[in-house]
C-alpha positions as a Python dict, from the first residue, in 0.01 Angstrom:
ca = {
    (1, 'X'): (0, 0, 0),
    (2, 'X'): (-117, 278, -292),
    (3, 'X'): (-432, 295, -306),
    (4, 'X'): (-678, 178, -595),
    (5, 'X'): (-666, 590, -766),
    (6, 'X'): (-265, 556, -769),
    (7, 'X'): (-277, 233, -954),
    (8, 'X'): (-567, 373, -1176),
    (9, 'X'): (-377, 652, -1269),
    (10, 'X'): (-20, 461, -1341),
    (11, 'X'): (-243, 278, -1577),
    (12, 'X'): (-382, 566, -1784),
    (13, 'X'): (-33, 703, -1795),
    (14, 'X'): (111, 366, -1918),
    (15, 'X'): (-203, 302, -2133),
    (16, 'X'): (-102, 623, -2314),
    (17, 'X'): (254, 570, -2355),
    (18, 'X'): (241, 233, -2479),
    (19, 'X'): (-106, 105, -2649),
    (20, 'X'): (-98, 50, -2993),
    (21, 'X'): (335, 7, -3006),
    (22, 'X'): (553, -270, -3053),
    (23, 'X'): (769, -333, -2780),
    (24, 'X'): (1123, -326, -2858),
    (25, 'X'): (1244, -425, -2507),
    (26, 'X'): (1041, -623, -2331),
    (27, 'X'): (1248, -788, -2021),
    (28, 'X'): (1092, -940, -1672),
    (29, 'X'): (1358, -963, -1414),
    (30, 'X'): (1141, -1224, -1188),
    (31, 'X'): (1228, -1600, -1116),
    (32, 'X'): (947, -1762, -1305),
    (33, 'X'): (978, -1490, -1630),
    (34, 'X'): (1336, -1475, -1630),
    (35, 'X'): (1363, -1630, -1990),
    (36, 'X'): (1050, -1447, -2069),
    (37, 'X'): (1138, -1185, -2383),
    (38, 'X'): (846, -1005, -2506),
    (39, 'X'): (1038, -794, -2750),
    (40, 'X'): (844, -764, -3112),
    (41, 'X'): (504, -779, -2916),
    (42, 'X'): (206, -533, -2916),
    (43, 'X'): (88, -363, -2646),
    (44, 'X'): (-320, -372, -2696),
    (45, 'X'): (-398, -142, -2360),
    (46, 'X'): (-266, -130, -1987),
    (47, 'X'): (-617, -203, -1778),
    (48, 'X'): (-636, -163, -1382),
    (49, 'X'): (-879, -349, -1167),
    (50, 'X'): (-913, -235, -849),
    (51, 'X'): (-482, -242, -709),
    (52, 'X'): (-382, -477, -996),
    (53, 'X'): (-255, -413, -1372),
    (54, 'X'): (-274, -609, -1650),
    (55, 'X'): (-89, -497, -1941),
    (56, 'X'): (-247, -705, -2279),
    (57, 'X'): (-33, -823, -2560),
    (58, 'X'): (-149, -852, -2926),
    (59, 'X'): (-94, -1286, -2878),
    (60, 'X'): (-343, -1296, -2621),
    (61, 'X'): (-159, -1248, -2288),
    (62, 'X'): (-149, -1028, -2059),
    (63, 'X'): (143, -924, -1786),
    (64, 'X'): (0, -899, -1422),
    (65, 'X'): (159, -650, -1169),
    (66, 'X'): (90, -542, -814),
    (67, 'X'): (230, -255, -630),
    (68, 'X'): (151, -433, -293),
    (69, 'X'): (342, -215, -50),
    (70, 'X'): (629, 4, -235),
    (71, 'X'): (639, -123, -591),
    (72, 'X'): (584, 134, -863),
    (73, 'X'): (588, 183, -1238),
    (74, 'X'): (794, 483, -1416),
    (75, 'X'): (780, 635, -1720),
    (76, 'X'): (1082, 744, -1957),
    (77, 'X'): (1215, 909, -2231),
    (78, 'X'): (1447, 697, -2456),
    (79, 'X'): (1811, 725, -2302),
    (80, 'X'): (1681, 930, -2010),
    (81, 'X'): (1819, 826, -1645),
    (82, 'X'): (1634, 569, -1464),
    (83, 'X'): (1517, 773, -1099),
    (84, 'X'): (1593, 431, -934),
    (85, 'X'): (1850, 135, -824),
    (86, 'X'): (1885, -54, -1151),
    (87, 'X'): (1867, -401, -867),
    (88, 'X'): (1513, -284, -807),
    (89, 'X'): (1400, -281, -1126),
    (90, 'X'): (1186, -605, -1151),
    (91, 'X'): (1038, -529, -1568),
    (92, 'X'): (1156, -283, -1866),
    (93, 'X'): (906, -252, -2154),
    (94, 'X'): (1056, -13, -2362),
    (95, 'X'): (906, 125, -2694),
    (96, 'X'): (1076, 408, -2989),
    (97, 'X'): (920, 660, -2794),
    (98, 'X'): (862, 555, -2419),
    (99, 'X'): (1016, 351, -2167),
    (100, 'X'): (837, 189, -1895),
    (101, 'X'): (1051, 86, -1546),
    (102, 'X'): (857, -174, -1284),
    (103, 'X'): (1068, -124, -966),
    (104, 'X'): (1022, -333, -660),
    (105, 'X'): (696, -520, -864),
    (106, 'X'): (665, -830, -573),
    (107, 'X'): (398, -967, -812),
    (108, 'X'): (446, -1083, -1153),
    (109, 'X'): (268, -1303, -1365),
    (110, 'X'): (218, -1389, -1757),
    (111, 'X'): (-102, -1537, -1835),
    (112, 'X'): (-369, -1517, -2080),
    (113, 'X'): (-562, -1282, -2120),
    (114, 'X'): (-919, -1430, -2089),
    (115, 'X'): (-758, -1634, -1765),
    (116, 'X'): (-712, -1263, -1598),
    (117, 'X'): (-1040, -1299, -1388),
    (118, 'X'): (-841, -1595, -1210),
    (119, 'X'): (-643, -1385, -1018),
    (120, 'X'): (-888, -1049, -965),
    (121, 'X'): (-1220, -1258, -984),
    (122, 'X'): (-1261, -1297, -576),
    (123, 'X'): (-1256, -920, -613),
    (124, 'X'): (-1575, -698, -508),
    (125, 'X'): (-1654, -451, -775),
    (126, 'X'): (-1419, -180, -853),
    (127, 'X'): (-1497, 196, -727),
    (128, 'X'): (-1287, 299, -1029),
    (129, 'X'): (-1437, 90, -1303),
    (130, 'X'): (-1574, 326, -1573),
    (131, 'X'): (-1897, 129, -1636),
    (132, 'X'): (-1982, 187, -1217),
    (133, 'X'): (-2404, 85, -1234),
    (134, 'X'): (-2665, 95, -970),
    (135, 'X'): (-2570, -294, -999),
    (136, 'X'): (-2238, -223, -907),
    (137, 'X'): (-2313, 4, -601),
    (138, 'X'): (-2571, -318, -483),
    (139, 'X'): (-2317, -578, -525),
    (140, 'X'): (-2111, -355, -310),
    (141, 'X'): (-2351, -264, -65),
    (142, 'X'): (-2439, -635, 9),
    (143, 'X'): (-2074, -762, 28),
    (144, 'X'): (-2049, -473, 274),
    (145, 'X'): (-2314, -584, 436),
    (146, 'X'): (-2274, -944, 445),
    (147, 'X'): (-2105, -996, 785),
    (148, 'X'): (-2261, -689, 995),
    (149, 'X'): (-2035, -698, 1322),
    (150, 'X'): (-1702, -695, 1110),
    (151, 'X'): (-1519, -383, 1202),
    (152, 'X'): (-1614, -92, 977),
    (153, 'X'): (-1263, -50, 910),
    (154, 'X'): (-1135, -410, 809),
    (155, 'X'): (-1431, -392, 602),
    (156, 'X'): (-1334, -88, 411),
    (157, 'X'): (-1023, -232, 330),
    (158, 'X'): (-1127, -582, 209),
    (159, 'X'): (-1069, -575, -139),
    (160, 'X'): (-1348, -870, -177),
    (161, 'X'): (-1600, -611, -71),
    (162, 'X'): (-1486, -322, -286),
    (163, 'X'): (-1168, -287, -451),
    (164, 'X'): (-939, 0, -428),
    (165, 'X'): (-977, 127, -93),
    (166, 'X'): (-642, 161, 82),
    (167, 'X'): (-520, 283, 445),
    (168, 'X'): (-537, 597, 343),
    (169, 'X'): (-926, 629, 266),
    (170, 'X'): (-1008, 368, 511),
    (171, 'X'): (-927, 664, 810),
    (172, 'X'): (-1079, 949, 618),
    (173, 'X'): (-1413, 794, 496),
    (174, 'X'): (-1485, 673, 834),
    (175, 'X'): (-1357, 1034, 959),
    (176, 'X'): (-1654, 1192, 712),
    (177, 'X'): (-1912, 972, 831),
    (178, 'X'): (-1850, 1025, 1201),
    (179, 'X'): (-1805, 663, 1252),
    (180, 'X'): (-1551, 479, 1454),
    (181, 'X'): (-1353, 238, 1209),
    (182, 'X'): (-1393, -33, 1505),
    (183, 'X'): (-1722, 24, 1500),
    (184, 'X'): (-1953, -256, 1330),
    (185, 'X'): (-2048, -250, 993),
    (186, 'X'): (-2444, -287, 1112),
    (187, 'X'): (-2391, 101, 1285),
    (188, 'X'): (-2384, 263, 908),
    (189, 'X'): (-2556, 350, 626),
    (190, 'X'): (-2359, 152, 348),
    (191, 'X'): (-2477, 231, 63),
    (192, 'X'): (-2351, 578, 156),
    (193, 'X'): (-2026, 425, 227),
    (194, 'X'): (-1966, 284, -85),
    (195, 'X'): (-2087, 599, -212),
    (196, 'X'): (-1838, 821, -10),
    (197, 'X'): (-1531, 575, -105),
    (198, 'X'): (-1625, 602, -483),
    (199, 'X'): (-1661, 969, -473),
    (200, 'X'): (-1322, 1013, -312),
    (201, 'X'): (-1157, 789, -528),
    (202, 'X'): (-1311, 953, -818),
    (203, 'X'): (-1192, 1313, -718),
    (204, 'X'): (-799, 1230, -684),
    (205, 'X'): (-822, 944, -999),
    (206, 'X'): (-643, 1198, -1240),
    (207, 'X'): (-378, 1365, -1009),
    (208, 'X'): (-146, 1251, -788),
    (209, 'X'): (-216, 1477, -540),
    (210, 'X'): (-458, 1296, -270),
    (211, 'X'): (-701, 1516, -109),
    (212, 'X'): (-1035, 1446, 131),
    (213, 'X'): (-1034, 1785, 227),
    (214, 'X'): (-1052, 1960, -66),
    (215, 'X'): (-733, 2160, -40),
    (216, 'X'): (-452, 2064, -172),
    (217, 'X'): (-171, 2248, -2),
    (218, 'X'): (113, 2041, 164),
    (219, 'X'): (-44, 1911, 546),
    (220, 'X'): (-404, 2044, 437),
    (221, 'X'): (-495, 1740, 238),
    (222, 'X'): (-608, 1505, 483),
    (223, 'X'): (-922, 1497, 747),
    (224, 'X'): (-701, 1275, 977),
    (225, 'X'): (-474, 997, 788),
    (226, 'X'): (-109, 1069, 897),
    (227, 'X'): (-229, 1330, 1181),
    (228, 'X'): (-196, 1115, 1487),
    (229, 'X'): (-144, 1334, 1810),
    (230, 'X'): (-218, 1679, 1598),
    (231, 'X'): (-561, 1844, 1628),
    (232, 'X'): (-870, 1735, 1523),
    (233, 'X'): (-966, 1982, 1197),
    (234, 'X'): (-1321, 2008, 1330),
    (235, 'X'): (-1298, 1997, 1733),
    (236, 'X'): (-949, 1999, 1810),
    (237, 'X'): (-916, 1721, 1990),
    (238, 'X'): (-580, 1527, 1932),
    (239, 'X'): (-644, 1280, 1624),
    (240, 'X'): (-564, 919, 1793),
    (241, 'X'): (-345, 676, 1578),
    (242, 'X'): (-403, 267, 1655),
    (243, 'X'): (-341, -33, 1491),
    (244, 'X'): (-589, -197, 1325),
    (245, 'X'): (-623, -594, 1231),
    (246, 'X'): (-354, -871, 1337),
    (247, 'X'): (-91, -1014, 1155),
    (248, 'X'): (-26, -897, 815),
    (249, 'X'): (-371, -720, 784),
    (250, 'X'): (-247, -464, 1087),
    (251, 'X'): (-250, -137, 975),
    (252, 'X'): (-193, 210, 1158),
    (253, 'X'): (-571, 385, 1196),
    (254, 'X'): (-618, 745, 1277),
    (255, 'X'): (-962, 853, 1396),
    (256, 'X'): (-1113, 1142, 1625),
    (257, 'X'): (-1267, 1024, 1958),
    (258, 'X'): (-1446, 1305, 1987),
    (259, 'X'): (-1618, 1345, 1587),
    (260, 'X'): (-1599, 950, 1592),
    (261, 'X'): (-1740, 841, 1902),
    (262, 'X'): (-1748, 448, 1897),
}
């Protein structure tokens, strides 16, 4: 699932290839929207919150998407070739200058606009949002903190407690604080949790590149996320890779025994 800097990022890409024009194709290949056509409508902005878009209309509704697993939203020049199955694509808002392709979009729903906090309202405060306070950071911190035996890990990716943290981060901001992700939530600092995710999130929001390290060349980016059986940067014992969570929460963990003891 991309995490909550890859969705930030399609948004400011799509914010500044379609705010302010008129759509002159505006098609949603999903059951409910099929008849849906919103051709002749303005496109006000393209906002993320936390792994969800909304993109506002100038009649007071907005079109929500989520990525959840391998959806994705791609940007073209008029006439250009799609980089894509055309039975993938799921929405095609196309304007004189750009032309935006949702493929694989699970998620789809037209709503209105000051109705948008019913579907990302349950959602802990975004690491991403550009008016981040000291409130922010405390809401955080006592979501966080709310059930102190949860797993660090499950935690971390609970979008109720934060949102935008994905696998990805999960492994590498427990990696940086030396803590075990199946260790409990009590054994950390959190504030400096939520203060490590934010930063991190921060630092890759305007590239696609993805980097904890620091270094951005291919196989160098990563403390331990996608390094299972390889050796640990710092000690060099072999990074471990588990699963994480039941049922559809499950998710492949990589951590250090050694750095991460736990």
């Amino acid at each position: 699932m991309p995490e909550g800097d890859t969705v930030f990022l399609a948004g400011k890409r799509l914010n500044e290839a379609l705010a302010g024009q008129r759509l002159q194709r505006g098609e949603l290949r999903h059951p409910r929207l099929s008849t849906v056509d919103l051709a002749g409508r303005v496109v006000l902005d393209v906002h993320p919150v936390g792994k969800h878009l909304f993109f506002r209309f100038d009649d007071a509704r907005s079109l929500h998407t989520h990525f959840r697993m391998d959806g994705s939203w791609h940007l073209y020049a008029p006439g250009e070739r799609w980089r894509g199955p055309g039975h993938q694509v799921r929405a095609i808002l196309s304007t004189e200058r750009r032309v935006a392709v949702g493929f694989r979009l699970h998620d789809m729903e037209l709503l209105a606009t000051a109705e948008e906090s019913r579907l990302v309202g349950h959602l802990g405060p975004d690491l991403l949002d550009p008016a981040w306070s000291p409130a922010h950071e405390a809401e955080a911190v006592r979501r966080l903190t709310a059930d102190p035996s949860r797993e660090l890990g499950l935690a971390l990716l609970d979008q109720r407690v934060m949102a935008g943290v994905g696998n990805l981060y999960k492994s590498e901001v427990c990696f940086m604080l030396g803590a075990s992700p199946w260790a409990p939530v009590s054994t950390v600092d959190a504030s400096r949790v939520v203060l490590l995710a934010r930063k991190l999130l921060l630092r890759n929001a305007l590239r696609p590149e993805q980097s904890t390290t620091g270094e951005l060349a291919r196989g160098r980016q990563h403390w331990v996320y996608e390094r299972g059986g390889r050796p640990c940067r710092r000690c060099g014992t072999a990074i471990r890779r588990a699963a994480q969570g039941t049922g559809v929460e499950q998710r492949s963990t990589y951590s250090c025994p050694t750095c991460q003891p736990g």
